[in-house]
GUDRENMI-958082 format. One record per residue (C-alpha): x, y, z; residue in one letter; residue number from 0. Coordinates in steps of 0.2 Angstrom, whole numbers, always signed. Each point is the difference from the previous one (the first is absolute). Example, Ala and Ser with C-alpha at 12.3 -4.5 7.8 and 13.67 -1.06 7.14 Angstrom:
residues 2
<atom xx="+62" yy="-22" zz="+39" aa="A" i="0"/>
<atom xx="+6" yy="+17" zz="-3" aa="S" i="1"/>
END
This chain:
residues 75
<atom xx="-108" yy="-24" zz="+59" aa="X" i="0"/>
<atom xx="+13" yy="-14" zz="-4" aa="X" i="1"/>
<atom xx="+17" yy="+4" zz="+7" aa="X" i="2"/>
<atom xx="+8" yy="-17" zz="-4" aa="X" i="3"/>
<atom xx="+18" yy="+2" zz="-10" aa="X" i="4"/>
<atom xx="-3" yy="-8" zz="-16" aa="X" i="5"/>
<atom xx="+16" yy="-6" zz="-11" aa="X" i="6"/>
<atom xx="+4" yy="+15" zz="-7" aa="X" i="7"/>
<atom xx="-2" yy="+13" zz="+15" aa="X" i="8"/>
<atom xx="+16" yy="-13" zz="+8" aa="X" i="9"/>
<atom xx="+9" yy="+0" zz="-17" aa="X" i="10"/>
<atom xx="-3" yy="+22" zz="+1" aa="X" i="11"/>
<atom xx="+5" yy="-2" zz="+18" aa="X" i="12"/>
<atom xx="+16" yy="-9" zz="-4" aa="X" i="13"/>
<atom xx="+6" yy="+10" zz="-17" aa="X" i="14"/>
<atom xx="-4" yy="+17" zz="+10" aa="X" i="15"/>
<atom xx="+11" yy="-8" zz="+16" aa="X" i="16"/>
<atom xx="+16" yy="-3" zz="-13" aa="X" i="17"/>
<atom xx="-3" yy="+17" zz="-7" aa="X" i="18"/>
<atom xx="+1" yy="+9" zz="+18" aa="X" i="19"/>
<atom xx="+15" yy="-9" zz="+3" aa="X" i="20"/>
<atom xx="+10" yy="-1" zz="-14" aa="X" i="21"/>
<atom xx="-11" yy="+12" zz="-12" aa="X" i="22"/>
<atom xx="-1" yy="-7" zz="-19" aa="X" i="23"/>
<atom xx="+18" yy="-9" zz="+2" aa="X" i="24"/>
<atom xx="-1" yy="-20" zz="-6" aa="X" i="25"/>
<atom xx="-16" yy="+4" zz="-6" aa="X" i="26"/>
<atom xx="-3" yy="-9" zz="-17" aa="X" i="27"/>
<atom xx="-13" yy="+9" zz="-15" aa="X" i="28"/>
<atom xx="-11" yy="-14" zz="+6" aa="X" i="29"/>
<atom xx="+0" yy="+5" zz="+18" aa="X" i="30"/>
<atom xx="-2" yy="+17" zz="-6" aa="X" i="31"/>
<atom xx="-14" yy="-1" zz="-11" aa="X" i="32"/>
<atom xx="-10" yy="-11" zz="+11" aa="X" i="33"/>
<atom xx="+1" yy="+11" zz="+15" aa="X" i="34"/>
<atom xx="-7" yy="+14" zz="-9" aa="X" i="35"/>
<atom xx="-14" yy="-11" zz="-5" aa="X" i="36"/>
<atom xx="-4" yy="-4" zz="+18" aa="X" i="37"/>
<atom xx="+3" yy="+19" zz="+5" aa="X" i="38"/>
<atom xx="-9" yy="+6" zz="-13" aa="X" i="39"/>
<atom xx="-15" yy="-12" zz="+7" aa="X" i="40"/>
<atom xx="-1" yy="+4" zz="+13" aa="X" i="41"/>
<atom xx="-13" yy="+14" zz="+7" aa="X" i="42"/>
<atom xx="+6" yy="+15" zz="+11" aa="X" i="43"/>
<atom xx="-13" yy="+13" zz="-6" aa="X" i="44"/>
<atom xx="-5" yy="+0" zz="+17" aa="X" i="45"/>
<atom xx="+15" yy="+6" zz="+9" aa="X" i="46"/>
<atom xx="+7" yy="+15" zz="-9" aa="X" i="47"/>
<atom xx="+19" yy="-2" zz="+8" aa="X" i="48"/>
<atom xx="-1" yy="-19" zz="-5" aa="X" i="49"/>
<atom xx="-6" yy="+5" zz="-17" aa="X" i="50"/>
<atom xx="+12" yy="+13" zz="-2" aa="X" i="51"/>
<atom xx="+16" yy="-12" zz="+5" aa="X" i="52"/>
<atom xx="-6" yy="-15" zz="-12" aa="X" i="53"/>
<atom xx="+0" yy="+13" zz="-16" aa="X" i="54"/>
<atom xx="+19" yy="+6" zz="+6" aa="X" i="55"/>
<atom xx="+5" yy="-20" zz="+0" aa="X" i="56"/>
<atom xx="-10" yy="-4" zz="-15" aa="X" i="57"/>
<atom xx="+11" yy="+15" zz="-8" aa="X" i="58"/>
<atom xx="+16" yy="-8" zz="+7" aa="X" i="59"/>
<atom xx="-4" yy="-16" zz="-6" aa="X" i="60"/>
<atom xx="-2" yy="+5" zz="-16" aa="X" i="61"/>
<atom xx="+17" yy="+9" zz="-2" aa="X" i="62"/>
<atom xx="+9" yy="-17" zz="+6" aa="X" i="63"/>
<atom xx="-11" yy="-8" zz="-15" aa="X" i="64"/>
<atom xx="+5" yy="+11" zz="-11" aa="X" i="65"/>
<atom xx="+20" yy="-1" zz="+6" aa="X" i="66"/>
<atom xx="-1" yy="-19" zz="-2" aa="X" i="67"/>
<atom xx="-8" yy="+5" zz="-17" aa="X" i="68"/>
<atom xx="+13" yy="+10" zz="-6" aa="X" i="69"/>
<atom xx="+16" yy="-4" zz="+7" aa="X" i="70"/>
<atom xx="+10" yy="+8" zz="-13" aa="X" i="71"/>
<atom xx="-7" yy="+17" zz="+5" aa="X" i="72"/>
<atom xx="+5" yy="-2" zz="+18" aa="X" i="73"/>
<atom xx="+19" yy="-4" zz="-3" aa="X" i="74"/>
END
């Protein structure tokens, strides 16, 4: 098994590192929806706490999507 990083597993590493220190502050729609594409990518079906966690964050993420979205709903 190859266990290199490729280009998006150090983007993933780096947008997930943002979110644990400032959680989706500064984050543009952009950053957003490409994190999800890489979280959503990526396979945890083998570790059931792992798997669990990426479903809560991609849940997260898609309630900061959907506040960028639809700011006049959040003022």
């Amino acid at each position: 098994m190859d266990y290199r990083l490729t280009e998006d597993d150090k983007e993933r590493i780096k947008l997930l590192e943002e979110v644990s220190k400032n959680k989706f502050k500064n984050f543009t729609l952009g950053q957003l929806t490409r994190l999800q594409e890489l979280v959503e990518k990526k396979d945890y079906s083998n570790e059931k706490k792992a798997n669990k966690s990426k479903k809560k964050l991609l849940n997260q993420i898609n309630v900061e999507i959907y506040k960028h979205d639809d700011t006049a709903i959040w003022k």
